[in-house]
Structure formats: structure tokens, C-alpha cells
Backbone of each chain as ProteinMPNN parsed JSONL, in Angstrom:
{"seq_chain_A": "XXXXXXXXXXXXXXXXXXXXXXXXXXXXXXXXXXXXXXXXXXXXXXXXXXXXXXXXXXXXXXXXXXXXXXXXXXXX", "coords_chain_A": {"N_chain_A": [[0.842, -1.193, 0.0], [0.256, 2.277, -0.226], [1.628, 5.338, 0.952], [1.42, 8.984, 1.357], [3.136, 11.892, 2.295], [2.977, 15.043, 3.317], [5.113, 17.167, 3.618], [4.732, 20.868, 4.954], [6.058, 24.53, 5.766], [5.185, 25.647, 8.602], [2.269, 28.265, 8.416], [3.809, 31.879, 8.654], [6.075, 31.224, 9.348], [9.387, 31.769, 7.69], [9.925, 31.49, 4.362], [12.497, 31.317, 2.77], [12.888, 29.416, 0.14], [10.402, 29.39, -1.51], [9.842, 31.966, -1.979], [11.99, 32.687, -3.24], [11.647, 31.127, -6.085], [8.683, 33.103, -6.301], [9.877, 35.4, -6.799], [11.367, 34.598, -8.864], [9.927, 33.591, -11.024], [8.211, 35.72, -11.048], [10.535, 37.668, -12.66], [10.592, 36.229, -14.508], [8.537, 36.843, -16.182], [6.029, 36.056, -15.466], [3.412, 37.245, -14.667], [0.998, 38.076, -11.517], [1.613, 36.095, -9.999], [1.19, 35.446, -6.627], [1.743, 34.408, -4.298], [4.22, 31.94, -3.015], [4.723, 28.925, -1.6], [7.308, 26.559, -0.633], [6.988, 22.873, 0.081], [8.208, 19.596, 0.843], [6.992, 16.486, -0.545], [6.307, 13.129, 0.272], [6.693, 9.898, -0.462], [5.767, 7.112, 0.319], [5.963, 3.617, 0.118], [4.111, 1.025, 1.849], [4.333, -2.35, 3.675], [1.497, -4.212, 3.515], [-0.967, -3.814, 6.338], [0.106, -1.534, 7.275], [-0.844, 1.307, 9.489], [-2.401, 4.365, 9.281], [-1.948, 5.414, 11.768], [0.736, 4.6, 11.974], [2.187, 5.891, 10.175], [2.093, 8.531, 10.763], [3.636, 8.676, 13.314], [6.47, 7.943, 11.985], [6.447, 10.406, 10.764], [6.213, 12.261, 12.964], [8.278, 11.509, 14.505], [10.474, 11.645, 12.492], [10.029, 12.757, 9.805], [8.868, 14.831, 9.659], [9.678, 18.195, 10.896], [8.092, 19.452, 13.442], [8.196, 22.115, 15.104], [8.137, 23.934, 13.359], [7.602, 23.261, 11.031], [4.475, 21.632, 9.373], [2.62, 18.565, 8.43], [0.316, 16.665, 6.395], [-1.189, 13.339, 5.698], [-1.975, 11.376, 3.919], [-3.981, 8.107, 2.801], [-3.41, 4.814, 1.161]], "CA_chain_A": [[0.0, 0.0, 0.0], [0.882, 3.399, -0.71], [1.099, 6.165, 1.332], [1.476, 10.249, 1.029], [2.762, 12.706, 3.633], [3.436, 16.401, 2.786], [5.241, 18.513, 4.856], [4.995, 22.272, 4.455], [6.566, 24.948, 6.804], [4.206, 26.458, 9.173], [2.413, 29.688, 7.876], [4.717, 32.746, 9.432], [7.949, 30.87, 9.115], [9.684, 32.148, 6.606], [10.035, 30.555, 3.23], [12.707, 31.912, 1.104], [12.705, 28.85, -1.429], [9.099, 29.628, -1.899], [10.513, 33.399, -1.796], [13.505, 32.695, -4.46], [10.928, 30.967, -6.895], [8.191, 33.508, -6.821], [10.736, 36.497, -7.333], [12.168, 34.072, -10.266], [8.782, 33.542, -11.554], [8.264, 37.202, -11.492], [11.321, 37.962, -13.393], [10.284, 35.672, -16.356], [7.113, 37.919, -16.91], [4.815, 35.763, -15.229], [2.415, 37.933, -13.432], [-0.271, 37.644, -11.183], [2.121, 35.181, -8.873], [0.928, 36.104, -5.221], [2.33, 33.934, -3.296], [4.659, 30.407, -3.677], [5.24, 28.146, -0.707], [7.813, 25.227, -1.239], [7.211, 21.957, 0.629], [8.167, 18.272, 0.789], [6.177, 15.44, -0.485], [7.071, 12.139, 0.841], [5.44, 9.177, -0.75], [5.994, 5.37, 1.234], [5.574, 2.35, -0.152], [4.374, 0.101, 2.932], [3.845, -3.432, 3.46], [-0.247, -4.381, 3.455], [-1.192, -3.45, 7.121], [0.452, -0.593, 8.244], [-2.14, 2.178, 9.049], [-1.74, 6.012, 9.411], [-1.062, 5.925, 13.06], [2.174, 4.756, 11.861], [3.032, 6.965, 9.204], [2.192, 9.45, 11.609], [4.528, 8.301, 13.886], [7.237, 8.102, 11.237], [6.009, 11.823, 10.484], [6.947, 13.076, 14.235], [9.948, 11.017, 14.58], [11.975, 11.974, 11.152], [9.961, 12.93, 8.475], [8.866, 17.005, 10.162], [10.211, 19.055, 12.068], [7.282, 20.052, 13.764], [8.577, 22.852, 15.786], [8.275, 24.871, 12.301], [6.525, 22.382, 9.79], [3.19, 20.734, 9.231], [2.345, 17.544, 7.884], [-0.805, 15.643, 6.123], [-0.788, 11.934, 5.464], [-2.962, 10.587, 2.819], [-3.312, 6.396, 2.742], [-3.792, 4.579, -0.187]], "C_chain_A": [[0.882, 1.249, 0.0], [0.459, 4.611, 0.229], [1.817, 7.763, 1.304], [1.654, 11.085, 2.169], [3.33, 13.901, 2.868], [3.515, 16.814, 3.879], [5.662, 19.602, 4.242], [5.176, 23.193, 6.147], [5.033, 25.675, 6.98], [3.417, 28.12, 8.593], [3.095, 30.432, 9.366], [5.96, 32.443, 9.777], [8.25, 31.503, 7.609], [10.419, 31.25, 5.378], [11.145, 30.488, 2.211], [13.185, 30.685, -0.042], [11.4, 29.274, -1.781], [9.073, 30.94, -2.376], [10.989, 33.815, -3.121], [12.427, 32.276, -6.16], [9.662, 31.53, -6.783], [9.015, 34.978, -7.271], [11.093, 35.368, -8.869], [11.082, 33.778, -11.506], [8.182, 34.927, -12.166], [9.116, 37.823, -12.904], [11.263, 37.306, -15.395], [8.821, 36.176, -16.858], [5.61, 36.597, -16.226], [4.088, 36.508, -14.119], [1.461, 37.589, -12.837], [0.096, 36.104, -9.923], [2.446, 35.742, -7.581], [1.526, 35.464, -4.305], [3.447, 32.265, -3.281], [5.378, 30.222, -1.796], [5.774, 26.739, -0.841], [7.741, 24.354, 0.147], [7.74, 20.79, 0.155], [7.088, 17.407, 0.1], [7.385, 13.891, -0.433], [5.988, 10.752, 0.383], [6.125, 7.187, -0.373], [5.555, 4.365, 0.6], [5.752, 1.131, 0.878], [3.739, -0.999, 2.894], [2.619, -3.24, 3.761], [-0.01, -4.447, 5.178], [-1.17, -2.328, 8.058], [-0.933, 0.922, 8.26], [-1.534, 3.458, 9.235], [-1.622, 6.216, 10.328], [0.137, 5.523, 12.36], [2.794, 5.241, 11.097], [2.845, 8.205, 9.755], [2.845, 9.431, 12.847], [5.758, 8.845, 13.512], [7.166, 9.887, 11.032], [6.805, 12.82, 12.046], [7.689, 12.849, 14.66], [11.114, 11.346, 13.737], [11.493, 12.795, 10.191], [9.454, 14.346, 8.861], [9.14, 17.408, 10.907], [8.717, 19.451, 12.613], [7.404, 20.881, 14.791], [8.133, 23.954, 14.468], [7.591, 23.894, 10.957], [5.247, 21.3, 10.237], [3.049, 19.818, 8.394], [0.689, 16.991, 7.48], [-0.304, 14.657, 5.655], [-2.096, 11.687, 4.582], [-2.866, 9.063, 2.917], [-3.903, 6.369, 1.026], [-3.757, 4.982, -1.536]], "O_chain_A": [[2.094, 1.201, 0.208], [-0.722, 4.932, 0.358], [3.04, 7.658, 1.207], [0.76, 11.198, 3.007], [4.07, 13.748, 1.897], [2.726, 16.929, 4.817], [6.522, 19.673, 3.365], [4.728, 22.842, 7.239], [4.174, 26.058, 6.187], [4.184, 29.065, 8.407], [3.062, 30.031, 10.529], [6.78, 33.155, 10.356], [7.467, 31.644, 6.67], [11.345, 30.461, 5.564], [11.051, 29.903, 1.131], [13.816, 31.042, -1.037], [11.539, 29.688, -2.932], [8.244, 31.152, -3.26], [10.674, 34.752, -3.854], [12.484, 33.001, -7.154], [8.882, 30.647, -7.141], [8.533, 35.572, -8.235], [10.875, 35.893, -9.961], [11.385, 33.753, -12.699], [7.813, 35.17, -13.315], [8.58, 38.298, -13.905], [11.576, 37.608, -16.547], [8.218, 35.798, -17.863], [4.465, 36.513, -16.671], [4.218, 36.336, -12.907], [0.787, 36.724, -13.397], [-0.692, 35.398, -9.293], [3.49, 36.327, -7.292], [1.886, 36.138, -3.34], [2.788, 31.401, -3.859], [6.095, 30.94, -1.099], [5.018, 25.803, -1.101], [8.232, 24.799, 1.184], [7.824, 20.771, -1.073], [5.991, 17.905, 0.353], [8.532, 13.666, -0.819], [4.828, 10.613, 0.769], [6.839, 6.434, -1.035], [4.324, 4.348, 0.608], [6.752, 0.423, 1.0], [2.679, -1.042, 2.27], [2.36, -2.162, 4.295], [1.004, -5.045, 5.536], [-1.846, -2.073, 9.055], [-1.641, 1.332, 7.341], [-0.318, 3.625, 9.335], [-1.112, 7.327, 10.469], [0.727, 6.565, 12.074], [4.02, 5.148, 11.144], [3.48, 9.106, 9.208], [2.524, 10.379, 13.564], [6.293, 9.782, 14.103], [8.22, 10.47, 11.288], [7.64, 13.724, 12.053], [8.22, 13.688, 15.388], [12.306, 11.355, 14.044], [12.272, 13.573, 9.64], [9.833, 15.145, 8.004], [8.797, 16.91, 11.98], [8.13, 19.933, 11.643], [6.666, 20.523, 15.71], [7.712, 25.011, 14.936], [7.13, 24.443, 9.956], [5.174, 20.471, 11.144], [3.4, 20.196, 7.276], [-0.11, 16.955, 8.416], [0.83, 14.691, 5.177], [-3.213, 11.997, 4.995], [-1.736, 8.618, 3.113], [-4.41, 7.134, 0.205], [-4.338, 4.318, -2.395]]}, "seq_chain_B": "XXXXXXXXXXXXXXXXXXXXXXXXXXXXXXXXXXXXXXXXXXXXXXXXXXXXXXXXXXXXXXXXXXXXXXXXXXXX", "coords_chain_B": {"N_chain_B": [[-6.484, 32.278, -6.245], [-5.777, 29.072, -5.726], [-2.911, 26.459, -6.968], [-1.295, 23.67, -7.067], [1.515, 22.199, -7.443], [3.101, 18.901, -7.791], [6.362, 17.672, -7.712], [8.149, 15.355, -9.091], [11.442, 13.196, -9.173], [11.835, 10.827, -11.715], [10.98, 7.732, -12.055], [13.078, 5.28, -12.009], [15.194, 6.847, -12.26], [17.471, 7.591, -9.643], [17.04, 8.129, -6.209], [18.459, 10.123, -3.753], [17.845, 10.723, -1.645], [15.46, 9.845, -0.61], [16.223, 7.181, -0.315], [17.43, 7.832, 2.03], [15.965, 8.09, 3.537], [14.45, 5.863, 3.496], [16.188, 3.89, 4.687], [16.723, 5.174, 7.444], [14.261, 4.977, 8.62], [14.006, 1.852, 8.883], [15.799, 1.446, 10.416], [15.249, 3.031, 12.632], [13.391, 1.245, 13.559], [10.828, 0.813, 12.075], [9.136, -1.293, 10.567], [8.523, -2.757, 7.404], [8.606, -0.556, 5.686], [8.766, -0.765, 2.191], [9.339, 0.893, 0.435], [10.779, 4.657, -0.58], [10.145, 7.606, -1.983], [11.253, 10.745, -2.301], [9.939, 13.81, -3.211], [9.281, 17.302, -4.456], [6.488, 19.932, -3.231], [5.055, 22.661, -4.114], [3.065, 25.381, -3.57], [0.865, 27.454, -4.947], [0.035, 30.806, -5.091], [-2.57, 32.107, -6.976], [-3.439, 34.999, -9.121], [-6.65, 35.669, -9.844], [-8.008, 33.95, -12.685], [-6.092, 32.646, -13.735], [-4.057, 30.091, -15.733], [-4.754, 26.729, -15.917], [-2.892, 26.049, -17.926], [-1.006, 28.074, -17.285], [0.002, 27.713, -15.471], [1.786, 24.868, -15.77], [3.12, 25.853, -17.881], [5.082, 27.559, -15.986], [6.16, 25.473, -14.728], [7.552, 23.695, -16.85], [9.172, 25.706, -17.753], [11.017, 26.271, -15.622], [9.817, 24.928, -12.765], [10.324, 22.769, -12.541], [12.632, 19.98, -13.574], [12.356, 18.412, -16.736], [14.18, 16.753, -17.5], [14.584, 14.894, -15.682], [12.836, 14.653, -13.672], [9.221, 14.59, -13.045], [6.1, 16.179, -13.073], [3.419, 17.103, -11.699], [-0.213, 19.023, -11.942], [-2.206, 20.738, -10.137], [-5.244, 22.129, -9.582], [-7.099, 24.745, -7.759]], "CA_chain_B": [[-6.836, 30.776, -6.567], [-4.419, 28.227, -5.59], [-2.259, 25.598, -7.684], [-0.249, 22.725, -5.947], [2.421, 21.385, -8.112], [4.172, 17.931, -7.117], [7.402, 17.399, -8.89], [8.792, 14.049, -8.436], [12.095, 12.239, -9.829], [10.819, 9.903, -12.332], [10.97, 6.179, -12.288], [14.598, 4.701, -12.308], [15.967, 7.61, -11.612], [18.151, 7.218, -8.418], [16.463, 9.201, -5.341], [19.107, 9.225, -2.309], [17.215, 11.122, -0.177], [14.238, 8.829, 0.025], [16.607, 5.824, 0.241], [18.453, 8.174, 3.586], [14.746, 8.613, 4.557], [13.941, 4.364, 3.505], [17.039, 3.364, 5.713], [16.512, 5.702, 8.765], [13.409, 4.891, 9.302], [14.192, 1.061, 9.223], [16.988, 1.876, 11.253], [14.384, 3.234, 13.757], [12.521, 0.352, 14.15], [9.751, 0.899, 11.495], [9.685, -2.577, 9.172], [7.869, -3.017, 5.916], [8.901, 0.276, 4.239], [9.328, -0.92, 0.848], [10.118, 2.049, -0.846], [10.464, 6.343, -0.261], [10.195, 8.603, -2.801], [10.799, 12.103, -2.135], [9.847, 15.506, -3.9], [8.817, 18.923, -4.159], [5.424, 20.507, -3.284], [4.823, 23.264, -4.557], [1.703, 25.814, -3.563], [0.916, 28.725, -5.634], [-1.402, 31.339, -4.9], [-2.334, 33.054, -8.107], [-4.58, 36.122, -9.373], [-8.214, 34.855, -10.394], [-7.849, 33.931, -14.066], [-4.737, 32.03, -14.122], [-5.177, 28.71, -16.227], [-3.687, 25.095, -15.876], [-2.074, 25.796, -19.038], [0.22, 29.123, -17.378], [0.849, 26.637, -14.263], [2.837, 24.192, -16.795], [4.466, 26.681, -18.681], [5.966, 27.66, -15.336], [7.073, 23.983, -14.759], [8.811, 23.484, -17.58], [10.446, 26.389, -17.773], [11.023, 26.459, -13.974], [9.451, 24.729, -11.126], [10.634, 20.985, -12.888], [13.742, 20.024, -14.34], [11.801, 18.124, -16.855], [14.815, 15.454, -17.931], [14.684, 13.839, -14.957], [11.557, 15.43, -13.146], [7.948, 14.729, -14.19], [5.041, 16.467, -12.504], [1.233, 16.772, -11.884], [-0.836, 20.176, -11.349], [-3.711, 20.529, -9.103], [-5.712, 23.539, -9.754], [-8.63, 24.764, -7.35]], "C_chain_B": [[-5.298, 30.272, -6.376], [-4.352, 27.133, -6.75], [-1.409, 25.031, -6.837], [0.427, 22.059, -7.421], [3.545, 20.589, -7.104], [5.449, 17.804, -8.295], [8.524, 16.621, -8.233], [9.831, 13.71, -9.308], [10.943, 11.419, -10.28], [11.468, 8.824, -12.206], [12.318, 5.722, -12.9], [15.728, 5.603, -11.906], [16.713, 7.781, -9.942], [17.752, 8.117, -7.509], [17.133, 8.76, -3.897], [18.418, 9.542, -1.369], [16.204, 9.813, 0.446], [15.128, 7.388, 0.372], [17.651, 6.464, 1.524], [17.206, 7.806, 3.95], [14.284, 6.738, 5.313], [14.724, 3.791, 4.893], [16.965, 3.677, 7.332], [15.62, 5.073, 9.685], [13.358, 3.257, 9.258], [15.151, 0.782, 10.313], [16.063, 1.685, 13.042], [13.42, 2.162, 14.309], [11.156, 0.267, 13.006], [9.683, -0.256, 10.145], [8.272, -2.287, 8.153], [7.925, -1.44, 5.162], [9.72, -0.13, 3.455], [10.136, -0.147, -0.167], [10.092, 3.34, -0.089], [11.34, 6.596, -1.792], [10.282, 10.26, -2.463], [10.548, 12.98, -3.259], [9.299, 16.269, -3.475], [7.565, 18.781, -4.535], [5.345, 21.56, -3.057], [3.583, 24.147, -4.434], [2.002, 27.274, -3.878], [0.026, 29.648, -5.69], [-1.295, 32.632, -6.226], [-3.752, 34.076, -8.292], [-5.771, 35.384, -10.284], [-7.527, 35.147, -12.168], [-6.877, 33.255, -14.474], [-5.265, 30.564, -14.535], [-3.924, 27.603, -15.591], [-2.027, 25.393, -16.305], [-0.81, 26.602, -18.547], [1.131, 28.062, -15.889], [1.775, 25.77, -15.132], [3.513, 24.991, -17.656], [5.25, 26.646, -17.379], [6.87, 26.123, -14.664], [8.066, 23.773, -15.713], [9.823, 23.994, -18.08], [11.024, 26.43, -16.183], [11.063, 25.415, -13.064], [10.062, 23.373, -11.246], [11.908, 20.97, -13.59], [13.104, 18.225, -15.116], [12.628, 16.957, -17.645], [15.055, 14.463, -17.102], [13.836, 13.84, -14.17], [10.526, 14.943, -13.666], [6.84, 15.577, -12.724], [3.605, 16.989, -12.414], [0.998, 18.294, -11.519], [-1.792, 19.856, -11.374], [-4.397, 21.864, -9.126], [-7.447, 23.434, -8.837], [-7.639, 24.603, -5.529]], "O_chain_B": [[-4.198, 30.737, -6.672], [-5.347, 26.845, -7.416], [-0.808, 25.658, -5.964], [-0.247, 21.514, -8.296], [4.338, 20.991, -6.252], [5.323, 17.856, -9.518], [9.37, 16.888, -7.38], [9.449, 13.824, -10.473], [9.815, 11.232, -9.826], [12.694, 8.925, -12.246], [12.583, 5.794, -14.101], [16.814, 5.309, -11.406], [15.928, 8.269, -9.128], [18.084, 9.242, -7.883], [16.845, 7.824, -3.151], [18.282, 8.877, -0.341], [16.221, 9.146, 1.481], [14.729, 6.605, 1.233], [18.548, 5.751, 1.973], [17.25, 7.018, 4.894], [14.014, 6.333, 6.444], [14.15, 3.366, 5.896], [17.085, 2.854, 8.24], [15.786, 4.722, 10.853], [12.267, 3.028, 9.78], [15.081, -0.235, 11.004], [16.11, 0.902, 13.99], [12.793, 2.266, 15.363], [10.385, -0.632, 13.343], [10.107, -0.046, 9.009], [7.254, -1.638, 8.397], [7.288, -1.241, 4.128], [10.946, -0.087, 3.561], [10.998, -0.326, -1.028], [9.486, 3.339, 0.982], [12.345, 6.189, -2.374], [9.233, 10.902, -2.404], [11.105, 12.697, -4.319], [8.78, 16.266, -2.358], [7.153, 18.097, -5.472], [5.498, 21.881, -1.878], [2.752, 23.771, -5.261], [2.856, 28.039, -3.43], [-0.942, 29.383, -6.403], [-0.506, 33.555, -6.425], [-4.831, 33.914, -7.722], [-5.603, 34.66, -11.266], [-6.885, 36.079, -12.654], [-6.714, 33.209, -15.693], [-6.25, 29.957, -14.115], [-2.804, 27.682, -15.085], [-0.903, 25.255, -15.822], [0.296, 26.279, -18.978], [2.3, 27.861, -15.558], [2.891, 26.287, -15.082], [4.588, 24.616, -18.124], [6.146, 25.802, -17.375], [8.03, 26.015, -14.268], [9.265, 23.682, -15.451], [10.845, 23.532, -18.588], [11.951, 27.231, -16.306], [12.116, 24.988, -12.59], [10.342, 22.773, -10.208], [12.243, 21.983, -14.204], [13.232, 17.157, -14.517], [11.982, 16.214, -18.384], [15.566, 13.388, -17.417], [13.854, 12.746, -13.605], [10.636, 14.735, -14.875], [7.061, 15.368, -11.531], [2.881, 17.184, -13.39], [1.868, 18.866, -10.862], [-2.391, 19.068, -12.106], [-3.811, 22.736, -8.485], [-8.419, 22.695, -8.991], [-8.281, 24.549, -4.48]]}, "name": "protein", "num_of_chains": 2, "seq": "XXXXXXXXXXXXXXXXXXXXXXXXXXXXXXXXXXXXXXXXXXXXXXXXXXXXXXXXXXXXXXXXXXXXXXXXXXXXXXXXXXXXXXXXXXXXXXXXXXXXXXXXXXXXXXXXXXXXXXXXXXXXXXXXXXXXXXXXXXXXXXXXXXXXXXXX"}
């Protein structure tokens, strides 16, 4: 089974890859780009049983900082 | 209006991170991860009117490095 976690930094941390690529976005004439926040995606390929307590586990043990990033887990 | 672009290594392509992330977290005690994949997510907050189509221009000139990269947009 397959599973999906995204971690993105907290809003009010500061972003500057998200920063660097909408200034760079800017610069190539695309307008109308308000805002760009860069996260993680993290996608698991786990044996048949494991459920999303434990990729939420995995999630607060290694895979986010959560002092400064947020995570969702998707299954399946 | 928002846009989420994922932009993943593609298939064969060698991804160390996810095999630091695969190992760690076997390391830690966590068995049956088969696989990790990492990449970039991407959230874009754009001015009403922006289409699919200007989200993939900025991928392939930009947000993807599209010889070893492939990725999906999510609009809405």
C-alpha cells in the first residue's frame, strides 16, 4: 500500500525557497504570482497493514520538524 | 486561486534522499517500508484567471527540471 505525507513549513515561518521561486517567476514575466510556498512530499511504499497511526509516527519522529513544519498523510 | 504542483524524480531515476529517509526509518525500528520517494510541493497562490495551461508553462520552464523530473498540477 501506498502512502502520502506532505510537509509544508508552518504559515509565518519564513520561506525563502518559496521566496527565491516567486521572485524568479516574477522575473520571467509571469504575473499575477501572489504567493509560492515550497514543501516536501514524501510518498511510502508500505507493506499491506500498516495504518496512518504509523506513518504518523514516522512523520513526528523523522519525516517534520514540527517545531516549524506541518504535515498531512494521505493512505492509499 | 491556488495551484499545488508535485514534482517528483521519475521512475529509475536514483532518489538518495528517500533511500536516507527508507534506511533511517528502518533503522528506527519501522519494518515493511518498501520504498520512499521524495519531492517537491509546490503551492501557488495566483490572481483569479490564471489557467492550468500558465501553471505548466511555469514547470517546464522552472518549477521541474523536466529530464529527470515529471510532474502533476492541481488547480482549485
Amino acid at each position: 500500500m501506498k502512502a502520502r505525507v506532505h510537509v509544508m513549513l508552518k504559515a509565518g515561518v519564513l520561506d525563502p525557497q518559496g521566496e527565491a521561486i516567486r521572485h524568479a517567476l516574477g522575473a520571467m514575466g509571469f504575473d499575477g504570482v501572489e504567493g509560492v510556498r515550497q514543501g516536501k512530499v514524501i510518498e511510502l511504499d508500505l507493506a499491506d497493514g500498516a495504518s496512518e497511526a504509523d506513518v504518523r509516527e514516522m512523520c513526528e519522529k523523522l519525516l517534520a520538524n514540527t517545531v516549524i513544519e506541518s504535515y498531512t498523510v494521505d493512505m492509499g
